[in-house]
N, C-alpha and C positions, 0 to 999 in steps of 0.2 A: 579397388573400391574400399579403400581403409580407415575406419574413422578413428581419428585422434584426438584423444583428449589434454588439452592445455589449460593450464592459469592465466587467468586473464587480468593481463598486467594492463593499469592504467594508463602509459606514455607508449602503448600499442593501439596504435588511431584503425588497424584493421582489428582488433582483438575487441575491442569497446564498441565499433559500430557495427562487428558480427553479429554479436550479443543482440544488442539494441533491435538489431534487425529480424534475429528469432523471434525476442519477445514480442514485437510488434506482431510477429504474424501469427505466433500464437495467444496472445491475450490482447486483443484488440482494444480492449476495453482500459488498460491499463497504461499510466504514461512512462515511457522510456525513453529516451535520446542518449546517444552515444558520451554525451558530458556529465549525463547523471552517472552511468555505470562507472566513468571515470571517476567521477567524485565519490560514489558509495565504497569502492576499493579503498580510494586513497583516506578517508574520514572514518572507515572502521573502525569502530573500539576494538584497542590490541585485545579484549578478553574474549572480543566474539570470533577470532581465529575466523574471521570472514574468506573464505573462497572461492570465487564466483569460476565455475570452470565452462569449457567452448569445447562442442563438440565439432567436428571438422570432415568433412569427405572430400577428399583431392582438393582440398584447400577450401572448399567453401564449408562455410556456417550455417550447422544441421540441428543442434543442438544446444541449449544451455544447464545449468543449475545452479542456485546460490546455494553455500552449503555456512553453516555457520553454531556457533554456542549461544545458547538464550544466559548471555551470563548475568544479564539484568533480571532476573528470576531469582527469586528466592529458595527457588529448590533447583538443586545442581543438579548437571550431568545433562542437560537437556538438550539434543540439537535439535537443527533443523535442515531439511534437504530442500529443495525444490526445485522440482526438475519440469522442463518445457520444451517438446520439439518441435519443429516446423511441422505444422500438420500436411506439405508435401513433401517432408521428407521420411514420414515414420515409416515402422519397420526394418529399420536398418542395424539395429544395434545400437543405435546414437544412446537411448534409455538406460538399456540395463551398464552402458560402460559407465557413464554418468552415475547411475544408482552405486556401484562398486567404488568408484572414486571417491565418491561425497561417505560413505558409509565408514571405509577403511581412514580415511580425514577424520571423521569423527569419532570413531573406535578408540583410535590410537591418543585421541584427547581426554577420553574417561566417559564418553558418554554413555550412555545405559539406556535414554527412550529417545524415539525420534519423530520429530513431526514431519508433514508434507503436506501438502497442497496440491489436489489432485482434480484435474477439471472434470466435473459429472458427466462423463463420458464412457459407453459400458466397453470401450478398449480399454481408454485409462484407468479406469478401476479393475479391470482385470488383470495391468500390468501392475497396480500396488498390491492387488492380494497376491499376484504369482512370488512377490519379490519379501511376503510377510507381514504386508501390513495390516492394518484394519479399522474400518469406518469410523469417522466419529462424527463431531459436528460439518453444518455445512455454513456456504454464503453464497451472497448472491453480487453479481454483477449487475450495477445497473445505467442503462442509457438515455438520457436526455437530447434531443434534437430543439437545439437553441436555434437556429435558422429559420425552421418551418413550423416551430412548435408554439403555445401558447403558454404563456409563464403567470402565475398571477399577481393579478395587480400590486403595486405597492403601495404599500401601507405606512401611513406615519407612524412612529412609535408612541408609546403611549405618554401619559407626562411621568417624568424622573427617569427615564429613560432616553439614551443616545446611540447612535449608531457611529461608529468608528472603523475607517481603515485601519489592518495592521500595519499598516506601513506608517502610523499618526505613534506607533508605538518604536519607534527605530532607532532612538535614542534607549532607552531603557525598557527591552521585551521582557522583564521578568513577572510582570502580571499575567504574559500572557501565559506563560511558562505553567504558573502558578495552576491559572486555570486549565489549561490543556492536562495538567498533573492528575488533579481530580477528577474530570471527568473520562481520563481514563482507566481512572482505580475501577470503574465498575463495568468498564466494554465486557463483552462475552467475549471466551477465549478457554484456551486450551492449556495455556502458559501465565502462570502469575505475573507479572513485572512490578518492580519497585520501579518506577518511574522517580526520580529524586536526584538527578545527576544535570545540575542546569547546562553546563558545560558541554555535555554531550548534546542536549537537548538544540542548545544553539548550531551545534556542529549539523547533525543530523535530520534538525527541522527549520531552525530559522534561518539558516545559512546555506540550505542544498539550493542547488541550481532550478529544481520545479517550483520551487514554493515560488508563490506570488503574494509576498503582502499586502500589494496594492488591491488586490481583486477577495483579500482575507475581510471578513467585516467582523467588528465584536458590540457585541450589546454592551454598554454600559450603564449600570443600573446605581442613582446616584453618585454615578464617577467610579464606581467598581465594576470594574470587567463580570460579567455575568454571566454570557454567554456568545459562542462563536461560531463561526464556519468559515475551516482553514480551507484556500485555495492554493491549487499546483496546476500549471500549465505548460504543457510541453515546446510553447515559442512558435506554434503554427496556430493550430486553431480548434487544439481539442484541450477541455479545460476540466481538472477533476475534484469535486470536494473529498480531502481526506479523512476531515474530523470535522464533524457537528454537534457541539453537545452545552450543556449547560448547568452551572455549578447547582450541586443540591436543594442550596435557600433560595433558589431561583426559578424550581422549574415548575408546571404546570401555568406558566404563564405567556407559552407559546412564543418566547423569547428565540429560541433554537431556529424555529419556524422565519420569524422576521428577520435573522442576521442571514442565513441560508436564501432568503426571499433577493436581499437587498446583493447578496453578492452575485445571484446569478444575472440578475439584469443588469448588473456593473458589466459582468462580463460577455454578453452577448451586444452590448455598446460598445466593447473593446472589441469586437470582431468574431470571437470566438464562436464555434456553427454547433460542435458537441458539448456536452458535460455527460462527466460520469460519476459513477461512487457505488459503494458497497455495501451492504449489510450484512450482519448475520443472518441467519435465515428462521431464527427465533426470535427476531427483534421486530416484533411487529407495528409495537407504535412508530418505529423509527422508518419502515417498508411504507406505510399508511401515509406518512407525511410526503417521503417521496412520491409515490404515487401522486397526491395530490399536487404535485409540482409539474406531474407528465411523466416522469422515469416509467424505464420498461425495462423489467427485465432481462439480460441480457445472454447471460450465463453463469452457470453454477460451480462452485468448488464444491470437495468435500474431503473435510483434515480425515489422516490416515496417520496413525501410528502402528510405531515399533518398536517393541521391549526388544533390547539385546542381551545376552547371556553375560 
């Protein structure tokens, strides 16, 4: 009964839909497919020394972790772990082998503090503080049931204002880029990012296999992109907004609100039965909105770090 831990190499179709298949069962709420994991290997930034490792018991898939360098941060030395096990598999070791691996990977890189991602669970937190970590901010998962649920109404936009598929942007995405930029400079977070690297951006976001442009809407406010809600859908029939937000000279005018409105009823058209999405768990106007869309709650993180000597 021995669990082995391995790199999980992309052009290993059991190694990629192991993974895939963890995650599924432990973050339900989250989209993976076996093509993503392939793709996030293969599209790493060389500076993020990305290492997605598989934990293994007589050959099946017990365990996973991404382990990687926040080298988009302005302040160095920063990783991050994150570790996730089959919640019928725990208790076996799968954690702390994983926690050793990803730690010793990031040691040996320079790093000095480390982040994780710990599901509000009073095991899981008892296994980040056994291992030295400790509490910090939290988030929240949240669930939307497109099937059986009520969505509200749509709404026309107002005048000088348009509403746009990203996928109307597929010749030249760097508007959207633009905006995506900004309204990320101000997400809550535990890690600065310079967001400024179009190139990775396309790699990373406009080009990964979940995104869906088609089902992305953007406000455009006299022909300027204003505001967004990026869509990712895992090719069945659970569909997630990753980003909603909208440029500074733009907000307070509920713009967030209509392009988020117009993409989910695109996408429960397209078939789609779930939507999901997250927040911080300080982010209350952004909680407030959801809610009024239907989301519920679903489950909780909560970041933990670790100075290292």
């Amino acid at each position: 009964m021995t669990v082995i831990i391995s790199d999980v190499r992309p052009d290993d179709r059991r190694h990629v839909e192991g993974f895939a298949r963890v995650r599924n069962r432990a973050l339900p709420f989250v989209l993976y497919t076996p093509d993503s994991i392939a793709y996030d290997v293969t599209h790493a930034h060389p500076d993020a020394h990305y290492r997605p490792l598989l934990a293994e018991q007589d050959g099946e898939p017990i365990g996973t972790a991404q382990v990687g360098i926040a080298h988009d941060s302005a302040e160095p030395n920063q990783g991050y772990l994150n570790v996730y096990v089959d919640p019928g598999h725990a208790r076996r070791g799968a954690g702390s082998l994983l926690v050793r691996a990803a730690e010793e990977h990031l040691a040996a890189l320079g790093a000095t503090k480390l982040f994780a991602w710990v599901l509000d669970e009073p095991g899981n937190r008892a296994f980040a503080e056994k291992h030295g970590y400790h509490a910090s901010r939290s988030a929240h998962f949240l669930r939307l049931d497109l099937a059986g649920g009520t969505l509200p109404p749509l709404q026309g936009p107002p005048p000088g204002v348009e509403l746009r598929k990203g996928s109307d942007f597929a010749d030249d995405p760097r508007p959207l880029f633009a905006l995506d930029a900004e309204t990320m400079a101000d997400e809550p977070g535990d890690i600065p990012h310079e967001f400024t690297d179009y190139q990775a951006w396309l790699q990373e976001t406009w080009r990964h296999p979940l995104f869906s442009a088609e089902l992305t809407t953007v406000a455009l406010v006299d022909g300027r992109p204003a505001a967004f809600s990026a869509a990712r859908t895992d090719g069945g029939t659970r569909y997630g907004t990753v980003m909603t937000g909208t440029a500074a000279a733009f907000r307070g005018r509920g713009l967030a609100k209509l392009a988020k409105n117009d993409s989910l009823h695109r996408a429960r058209a397209a078939g789609y039965t779930e939507a999901f999405t997250g927040n911080d768990a300080g982010n209350e106007p952004m909680i407030a909105i959801n809610k009024w869309f239907g989301y519920e709650i679903c489950g909780t993180e909560v970041r933990y770090v670790r100075e290292l000597a």
